[in-house]
C-alpha positions as a printed NumPy array, in Angstrom:
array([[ 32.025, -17.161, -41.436],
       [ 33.735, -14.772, -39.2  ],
       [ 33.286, -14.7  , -35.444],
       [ 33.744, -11.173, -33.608],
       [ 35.767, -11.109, -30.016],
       [ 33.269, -10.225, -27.394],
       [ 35.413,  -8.038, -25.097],
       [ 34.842,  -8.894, -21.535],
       [ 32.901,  -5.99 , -19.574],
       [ 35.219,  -4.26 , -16.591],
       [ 33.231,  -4.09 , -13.965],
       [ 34.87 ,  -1.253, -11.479],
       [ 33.578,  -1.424,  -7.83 ],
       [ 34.493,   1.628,  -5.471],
       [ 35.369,   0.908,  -2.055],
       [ 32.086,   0.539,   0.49 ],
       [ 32.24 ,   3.538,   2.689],
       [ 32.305,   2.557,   6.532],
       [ 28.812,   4.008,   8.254],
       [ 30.94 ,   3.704,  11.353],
       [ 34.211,   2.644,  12.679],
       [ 33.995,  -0.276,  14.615],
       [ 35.982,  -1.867,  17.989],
       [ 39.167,  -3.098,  16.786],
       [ 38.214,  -6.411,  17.108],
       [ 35.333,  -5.294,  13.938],
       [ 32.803,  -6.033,  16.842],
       [ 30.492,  -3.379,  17.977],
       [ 29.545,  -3.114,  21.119],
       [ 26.145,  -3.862,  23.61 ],
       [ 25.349,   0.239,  23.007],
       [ 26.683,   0.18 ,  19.873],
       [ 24.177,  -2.334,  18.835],
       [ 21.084,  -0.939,  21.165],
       [ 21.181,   2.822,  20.174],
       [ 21.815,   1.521,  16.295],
       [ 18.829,  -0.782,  17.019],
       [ 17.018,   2.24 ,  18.146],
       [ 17.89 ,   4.499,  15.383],
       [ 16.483,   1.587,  13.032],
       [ 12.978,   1.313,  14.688],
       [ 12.671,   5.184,  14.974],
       [ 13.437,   5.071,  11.394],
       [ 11.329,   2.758,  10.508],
       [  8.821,   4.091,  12.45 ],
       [  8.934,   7.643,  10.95 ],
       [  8.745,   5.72 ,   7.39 ],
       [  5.512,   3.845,   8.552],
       [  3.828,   7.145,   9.529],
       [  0.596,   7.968,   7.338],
       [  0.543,  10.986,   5.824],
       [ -2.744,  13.256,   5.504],
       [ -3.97 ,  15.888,   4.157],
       [ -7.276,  17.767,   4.513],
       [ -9.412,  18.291,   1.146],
       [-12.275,  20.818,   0.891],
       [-14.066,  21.062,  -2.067],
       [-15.546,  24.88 ,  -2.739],
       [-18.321,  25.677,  -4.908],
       [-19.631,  29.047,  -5.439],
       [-17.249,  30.667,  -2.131],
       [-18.641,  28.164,  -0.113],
       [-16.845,  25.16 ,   1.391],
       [-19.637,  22.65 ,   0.331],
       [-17.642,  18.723,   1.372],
       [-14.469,  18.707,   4.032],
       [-12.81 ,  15.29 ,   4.214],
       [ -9.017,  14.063,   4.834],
       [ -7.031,  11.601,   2.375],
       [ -4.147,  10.075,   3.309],
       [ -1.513,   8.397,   1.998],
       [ -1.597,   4.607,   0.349],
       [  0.494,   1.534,  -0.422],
       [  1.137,   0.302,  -3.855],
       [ -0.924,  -2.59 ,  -3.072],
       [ -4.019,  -0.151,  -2.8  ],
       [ -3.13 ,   1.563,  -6.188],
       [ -2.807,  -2.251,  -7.712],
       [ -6.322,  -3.372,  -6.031],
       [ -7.86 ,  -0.504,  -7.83 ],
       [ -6.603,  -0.572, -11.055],
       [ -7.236,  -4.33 , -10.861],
       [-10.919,  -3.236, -10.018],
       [-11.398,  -0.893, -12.465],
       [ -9.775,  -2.895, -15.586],
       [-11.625,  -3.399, -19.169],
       [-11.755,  -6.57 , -20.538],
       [-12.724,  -7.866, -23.721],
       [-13.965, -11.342, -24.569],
       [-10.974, -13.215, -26.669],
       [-12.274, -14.575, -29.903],
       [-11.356, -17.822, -29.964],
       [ -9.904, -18.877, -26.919],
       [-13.945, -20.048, -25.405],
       [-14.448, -17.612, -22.218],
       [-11.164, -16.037, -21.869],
       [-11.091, -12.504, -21.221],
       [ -8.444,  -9.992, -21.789],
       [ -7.768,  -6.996, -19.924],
       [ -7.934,  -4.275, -22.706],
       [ -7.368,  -1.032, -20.691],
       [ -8.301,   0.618, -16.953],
       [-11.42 ,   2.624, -16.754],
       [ -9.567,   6.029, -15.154],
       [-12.622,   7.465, -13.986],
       [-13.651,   4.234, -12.208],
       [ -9.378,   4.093, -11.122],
       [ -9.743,   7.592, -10.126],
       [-13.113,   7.566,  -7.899],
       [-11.435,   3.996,  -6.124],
       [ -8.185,   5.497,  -5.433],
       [-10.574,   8.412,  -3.753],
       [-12.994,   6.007,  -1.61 ],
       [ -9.238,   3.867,  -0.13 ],
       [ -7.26 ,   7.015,   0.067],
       [ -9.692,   9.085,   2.311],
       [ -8.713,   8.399,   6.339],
       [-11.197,   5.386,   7.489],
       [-13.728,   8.035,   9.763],
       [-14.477,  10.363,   7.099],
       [-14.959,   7.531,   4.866],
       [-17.205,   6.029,   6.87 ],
       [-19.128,   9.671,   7.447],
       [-19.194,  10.672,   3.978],
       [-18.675,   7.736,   1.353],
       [-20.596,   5.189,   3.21 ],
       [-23.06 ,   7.46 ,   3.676],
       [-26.093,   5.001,   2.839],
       [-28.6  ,   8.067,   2.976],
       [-26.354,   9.605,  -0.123],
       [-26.434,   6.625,  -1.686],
       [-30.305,   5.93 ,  -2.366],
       [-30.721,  10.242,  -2.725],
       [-28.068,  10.298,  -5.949],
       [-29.202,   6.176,  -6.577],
       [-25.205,   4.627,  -6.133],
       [-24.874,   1.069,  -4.61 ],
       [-20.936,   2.163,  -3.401],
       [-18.762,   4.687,  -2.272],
       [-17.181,   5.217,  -5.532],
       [-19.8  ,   5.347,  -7.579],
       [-21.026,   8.119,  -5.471],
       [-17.28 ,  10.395,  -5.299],
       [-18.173,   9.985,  -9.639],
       [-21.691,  11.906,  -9.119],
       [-20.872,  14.392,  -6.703],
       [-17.688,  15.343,  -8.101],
       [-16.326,  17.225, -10.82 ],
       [-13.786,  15.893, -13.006],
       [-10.801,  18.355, -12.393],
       [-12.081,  17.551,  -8.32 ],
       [-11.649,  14.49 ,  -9.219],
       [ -7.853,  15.088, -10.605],
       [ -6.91 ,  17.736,  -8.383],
       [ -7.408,  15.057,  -5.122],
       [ -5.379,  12.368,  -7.075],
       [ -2.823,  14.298,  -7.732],
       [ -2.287,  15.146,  -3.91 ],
       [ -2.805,  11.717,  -3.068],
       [  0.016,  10.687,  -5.454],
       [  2.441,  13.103,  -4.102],
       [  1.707,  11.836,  -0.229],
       [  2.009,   8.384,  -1.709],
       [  5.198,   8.293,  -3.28 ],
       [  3.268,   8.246,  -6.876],
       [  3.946,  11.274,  -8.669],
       [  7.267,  13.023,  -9.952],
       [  7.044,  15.639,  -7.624],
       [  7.906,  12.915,  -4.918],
       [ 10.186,  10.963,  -6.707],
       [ 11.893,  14.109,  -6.951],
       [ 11.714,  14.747,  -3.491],
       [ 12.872,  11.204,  -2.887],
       [ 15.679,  10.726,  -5.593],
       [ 16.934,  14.556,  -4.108],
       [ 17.091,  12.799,  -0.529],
       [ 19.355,   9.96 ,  -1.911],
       [ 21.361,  12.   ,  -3.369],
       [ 22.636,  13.829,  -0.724],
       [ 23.239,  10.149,   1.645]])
């Protein structure tokens, strides 16, 4: 039985770039430290802002629904694809249940209902009055009625690009990190 050499992996590290040159000492300074400090929390704060965008659905020439979406965290995209998950009964294994698949239209109407800025969801979604006239217990259920499937789409797909989701803004994001 013959054993083959493993040849050791090179691994080649390239010199860290210095942000900034520090005091000789490799101290920085009181302001160096404060307006740094500041740079980080206006940073941070830009990255916190919420992004929105208004969405007007047309039918016929006429603007017929006006509300605003914004953008969401991945933990909002996880809650509703956890919400909106198929699952199957495992033969078997007594009352186990397997998750199969995720309902997209169900995904798709949930992603809607979070996305859209709190006030508009509370004017239009929650709109208990629209609920018993197209007989829906939720919000959801009721963006599935009284929208159209390529509505439906259309407003995901802008939601995903002010999330981070979609290629376009990976794009965006992997061009921005490109040129640090």
């Amino acid at each position: 039985m013959s054993q083959t050499a493993q040849v050791p992996r090179r691994v080649v590290s390239q010199p860290a770039r210095p942000i900034e040159e520090l005091e000789p000492n490799g101290v920085p300074s009181p302001d160096e430290l404060s307006s740094s400090e500041d740079d980080i929390l206006r940073g941070l704060d830009a990255a916190a802002e919420v992004d929105t965008q208004s969405i007007a659905i047309v039918r016929q020439g006429k603007v017929v629904l006006r509300f605003r979406v914004q953008s969401t965290t991945q933990e909002v995209y996880d809650r509703c694809r956890n919400e909106s998950l198929i699952k199957e009964k495992a033969s078997g294994y007594g009352n186990v249940r397997l998750n199969v698949d995720v309902n997209r239209a169900a995904f798709n109407s949930r992603l809607i209902y979070w996305a859209t800025v709190e006030e508009d969801r509370e004017k239009v979604w929650r709109n208990r009055t629209a609920w018993q006239k197209r007989n829906v217990i939720n919000g959801w259920d009721l963006i599935a009625k009284i929208l159209r499937n390529f509505e439906i789409e259309s407003i995901c797909e802008r939601i995903d690009v002010l999330s981070g989701q979609s290629p376009e803004s990976e794009a965006q994001t992997m061009e921005l990190a490109g040129n640090s």
